[in-house]
C-alpha positions in Angstrom: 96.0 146.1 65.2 97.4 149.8 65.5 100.2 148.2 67.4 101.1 145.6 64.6 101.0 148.2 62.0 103.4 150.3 63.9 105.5 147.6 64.1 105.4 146.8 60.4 106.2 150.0 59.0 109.2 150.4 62.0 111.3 147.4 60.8 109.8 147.0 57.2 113.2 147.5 56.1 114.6 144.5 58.1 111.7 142.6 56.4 112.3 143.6 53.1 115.9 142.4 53.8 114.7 139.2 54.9 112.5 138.3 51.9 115.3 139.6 49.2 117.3 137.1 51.5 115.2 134.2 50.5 114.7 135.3 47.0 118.2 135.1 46.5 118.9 132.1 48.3 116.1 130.8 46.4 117.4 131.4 42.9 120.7 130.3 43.7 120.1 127.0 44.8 117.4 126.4 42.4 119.6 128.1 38.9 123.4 126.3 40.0 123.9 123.0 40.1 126.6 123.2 42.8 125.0 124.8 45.0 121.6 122.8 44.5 123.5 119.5 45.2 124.8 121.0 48.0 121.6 121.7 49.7 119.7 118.6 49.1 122.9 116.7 50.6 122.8 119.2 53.8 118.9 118.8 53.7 119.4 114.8 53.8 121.7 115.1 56.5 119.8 117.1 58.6 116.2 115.4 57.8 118.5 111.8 58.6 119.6 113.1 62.3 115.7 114.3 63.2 114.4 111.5 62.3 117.4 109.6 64.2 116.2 111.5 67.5 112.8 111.2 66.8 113.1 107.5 66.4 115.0 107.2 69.6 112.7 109.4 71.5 109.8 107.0 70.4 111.7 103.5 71.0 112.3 105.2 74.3 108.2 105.8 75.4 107.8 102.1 73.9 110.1 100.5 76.4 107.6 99.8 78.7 105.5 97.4 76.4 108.9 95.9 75.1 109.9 94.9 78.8 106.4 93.5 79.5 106.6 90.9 76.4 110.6 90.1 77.1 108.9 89.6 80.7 106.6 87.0 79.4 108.9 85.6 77.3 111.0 85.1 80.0 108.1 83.0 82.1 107.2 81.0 78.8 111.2 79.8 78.1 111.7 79.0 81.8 108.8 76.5 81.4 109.5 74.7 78.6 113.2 74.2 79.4 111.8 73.1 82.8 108.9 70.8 80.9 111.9 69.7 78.7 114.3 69.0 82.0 111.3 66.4 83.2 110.9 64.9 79.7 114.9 64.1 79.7 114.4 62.1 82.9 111.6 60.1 82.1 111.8 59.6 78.5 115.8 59.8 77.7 115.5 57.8 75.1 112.2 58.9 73.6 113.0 61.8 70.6 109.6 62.3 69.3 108.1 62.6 73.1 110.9 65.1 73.5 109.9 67.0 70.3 106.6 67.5 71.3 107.9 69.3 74.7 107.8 72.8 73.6 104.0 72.1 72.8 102.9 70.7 76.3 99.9 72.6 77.6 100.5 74.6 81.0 97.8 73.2 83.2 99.8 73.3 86.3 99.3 76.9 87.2 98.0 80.0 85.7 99.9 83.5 85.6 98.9 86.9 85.6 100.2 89.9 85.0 100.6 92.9 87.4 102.8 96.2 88.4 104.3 97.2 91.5 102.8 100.4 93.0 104.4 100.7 96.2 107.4 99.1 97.6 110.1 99.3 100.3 113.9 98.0 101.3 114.9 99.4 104.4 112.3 98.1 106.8 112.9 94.6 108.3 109.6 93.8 106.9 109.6 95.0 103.9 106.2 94.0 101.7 105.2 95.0 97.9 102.0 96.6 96.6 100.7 95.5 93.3 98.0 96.8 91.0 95.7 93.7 90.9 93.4 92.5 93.5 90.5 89.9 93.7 88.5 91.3 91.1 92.0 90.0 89.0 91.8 86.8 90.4 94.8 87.4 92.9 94.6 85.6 95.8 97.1 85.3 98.6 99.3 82.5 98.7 100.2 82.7 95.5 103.8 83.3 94.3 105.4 86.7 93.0 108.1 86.8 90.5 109.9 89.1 87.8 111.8 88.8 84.7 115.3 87.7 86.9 113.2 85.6 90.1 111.5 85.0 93.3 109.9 88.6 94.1 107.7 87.3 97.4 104.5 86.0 98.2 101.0 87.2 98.3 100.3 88.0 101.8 96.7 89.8 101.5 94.2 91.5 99.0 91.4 94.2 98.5 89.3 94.1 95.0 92.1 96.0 93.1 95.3 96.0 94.8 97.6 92.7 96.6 100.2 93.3 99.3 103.3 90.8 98.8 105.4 89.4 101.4 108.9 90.6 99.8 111.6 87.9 100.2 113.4 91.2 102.1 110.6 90.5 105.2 111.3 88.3 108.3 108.4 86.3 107.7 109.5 85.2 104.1 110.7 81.7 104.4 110.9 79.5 100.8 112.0 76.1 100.1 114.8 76.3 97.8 117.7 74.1 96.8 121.2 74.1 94.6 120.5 73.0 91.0 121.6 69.5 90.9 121.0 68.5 94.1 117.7 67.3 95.4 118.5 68.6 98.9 116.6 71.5 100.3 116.6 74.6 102.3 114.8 77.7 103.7 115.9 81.4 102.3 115.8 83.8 104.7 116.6 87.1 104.6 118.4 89.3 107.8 118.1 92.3 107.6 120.7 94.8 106.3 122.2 94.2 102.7 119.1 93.7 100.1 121.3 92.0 97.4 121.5 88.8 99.8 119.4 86.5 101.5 120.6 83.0 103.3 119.7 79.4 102.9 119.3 77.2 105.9 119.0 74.2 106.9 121.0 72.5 104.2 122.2 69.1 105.2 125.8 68.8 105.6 126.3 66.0 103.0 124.6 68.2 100.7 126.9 68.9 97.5 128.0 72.4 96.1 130.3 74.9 94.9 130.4 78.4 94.8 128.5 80.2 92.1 126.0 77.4 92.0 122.3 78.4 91.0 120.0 78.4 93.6 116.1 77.8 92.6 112.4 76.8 94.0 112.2 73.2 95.3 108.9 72.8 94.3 108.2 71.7 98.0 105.3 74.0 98.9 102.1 74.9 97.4 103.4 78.4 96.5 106.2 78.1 93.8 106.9 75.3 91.3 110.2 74.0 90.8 113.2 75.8 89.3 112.0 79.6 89.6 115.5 81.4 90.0 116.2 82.6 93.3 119.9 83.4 93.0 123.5 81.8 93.5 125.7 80.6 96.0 127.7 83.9 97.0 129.7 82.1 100.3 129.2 79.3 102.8 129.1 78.7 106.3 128.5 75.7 109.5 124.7 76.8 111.0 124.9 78.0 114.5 124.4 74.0 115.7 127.1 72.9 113.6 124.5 70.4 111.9 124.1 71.9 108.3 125.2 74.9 106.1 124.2 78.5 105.8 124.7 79.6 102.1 124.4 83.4 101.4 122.7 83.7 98.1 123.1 86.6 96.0 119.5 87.4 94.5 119.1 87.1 91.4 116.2 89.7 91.3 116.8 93.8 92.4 114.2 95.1 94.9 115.3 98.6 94.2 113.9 97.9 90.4 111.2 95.6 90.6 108.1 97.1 88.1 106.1 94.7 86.2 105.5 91.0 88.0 103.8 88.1 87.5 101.8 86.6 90.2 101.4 82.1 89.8 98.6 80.4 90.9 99.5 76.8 91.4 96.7 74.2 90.3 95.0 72.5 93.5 96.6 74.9 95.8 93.7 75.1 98.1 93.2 71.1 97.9 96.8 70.5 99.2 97.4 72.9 101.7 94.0 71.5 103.1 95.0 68.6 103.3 98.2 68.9 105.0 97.0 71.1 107.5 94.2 68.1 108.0 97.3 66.0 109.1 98.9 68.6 111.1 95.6 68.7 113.2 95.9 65.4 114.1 
């Protein structure tokens, strides 16, 4: 207290200066119209640019939330326009079945949300960790994707976590083929570059340009048809000569993947039984 006293009466004159400062700035700006128009236009300007940071620094801390529903939006639009592509084909001249598309329940798989925790490039087996285990109804099998594609596959789980095959592992192998085509392929990825993956096995009177949009064939009991994988970067003959290697630039980047959504096809279980059933045979 002594110590604050001291220092009071040391530099009471520099206080005294201060508050005479404020007095007079005080009557000035309150007794002159000039001067008081002044200030409340410097005031506004000021207030306006906190507020401006402020506002950014908040939309910035909310970014996560916004990516999760553009996410989801994402999901939702590639299934209708996928639901609508069907409809076209069946019912081309139909307009009130095609109306109805964009209100068609989803009973062919269900989706749920998780966030990567752990993940790798560099490895030639490179596998994904996600937040969401068993207790979240994650099973493996089931396909991985993000906002831009094909993230990988669920390879094994514990109650609260999932490790995913990434498509940048040796062991990744999906059926894919060129958006209007029916043909089909394998993508596999060889090691090195993680932008770029290549489709196999295409037949050789298979049609395509460069550029085209690689998806999902819907041939497996992972993935249904027309998830984006990625487009047709360059071509080549296979090592037989008997069909093309494509190199596919993917559409989705390892080095950012974050929030995922993992698909649970309807009757998985019941059709991979099955065919194994006939494999045994």
């Amino acid at each position: 207290m002594r110590n604050l006293l001291n220092f009071l009466l040391k530099y009471n004159h520099w206080f005294l200066f201060i508050l005479l400062e404020v007095i007079s700035f005080v009557l000035l700006f309150r007794f002159n119209h000039y001067q008081h128009s002044v200030y409340f236009s410097s005031a506004n300007a000021v207030a306006g640019k906190v507020y401006e940071v402020s506002g950014g620094i908040t939309s910035y801390f909310h970014l996560k939330s916004v990516n999760e529903d553009l996410l989801d939006r994402i999901m939702e639009l590639e299934q209708q326009n996928h639901n609508l592509e069907d409809a076209l084909g069946r019912h081309l001249s139909d307009s009130t079945e095609l109306n109805s598309i964009r209100n068609l329940p989803n009973t062919d798989y269900q989706v749920f949300k998780a966030r990567v925790i752990n993940n790798s490039l560099n490895l030639v087996d490179n596998y994904i960790t996600l937040n969401r285990g068993s207790k979240d109804g994650i099973r493996p099998e089931m396909g991985v994707v993000d906002g831009n594609g094909v993230v990988g596959i669920v390879y094994d789980t514990s109650s609260h976590y999932s490790r995913v095959i990434s498509v940048l592992n040796s062991k990744s192998s999906i059926s894919c083929k060129i958006v209007g085509s029916e043909y089909f392929g394998y993508l596999k990825w060889e090691y090195g570059d993680s932008r770029y993956a290549y489709l196999k096995d295409l037949p050789r009177h298979a049609e395509f340009n460069l550029g085209d949009t690689v998806v999902t064939s819907g041939y497996s009991t992972v993935f249904p048809e027309g998830i984006m994988i990625g487009t047709v970067d360059d071509m080549a003959d296979s090592n037989d000569g008997l069909s093309y290697l494509l190199k596919v630039k993917l559409a989705t980047d390892f080095g950012k993947v974050s929030e995922v959504r993992v698909i649970a096809r309807t009757g998985q279980h019941e059709q991979k039984e099955l065919e194994q059933k006939s494999l045994a045979q």
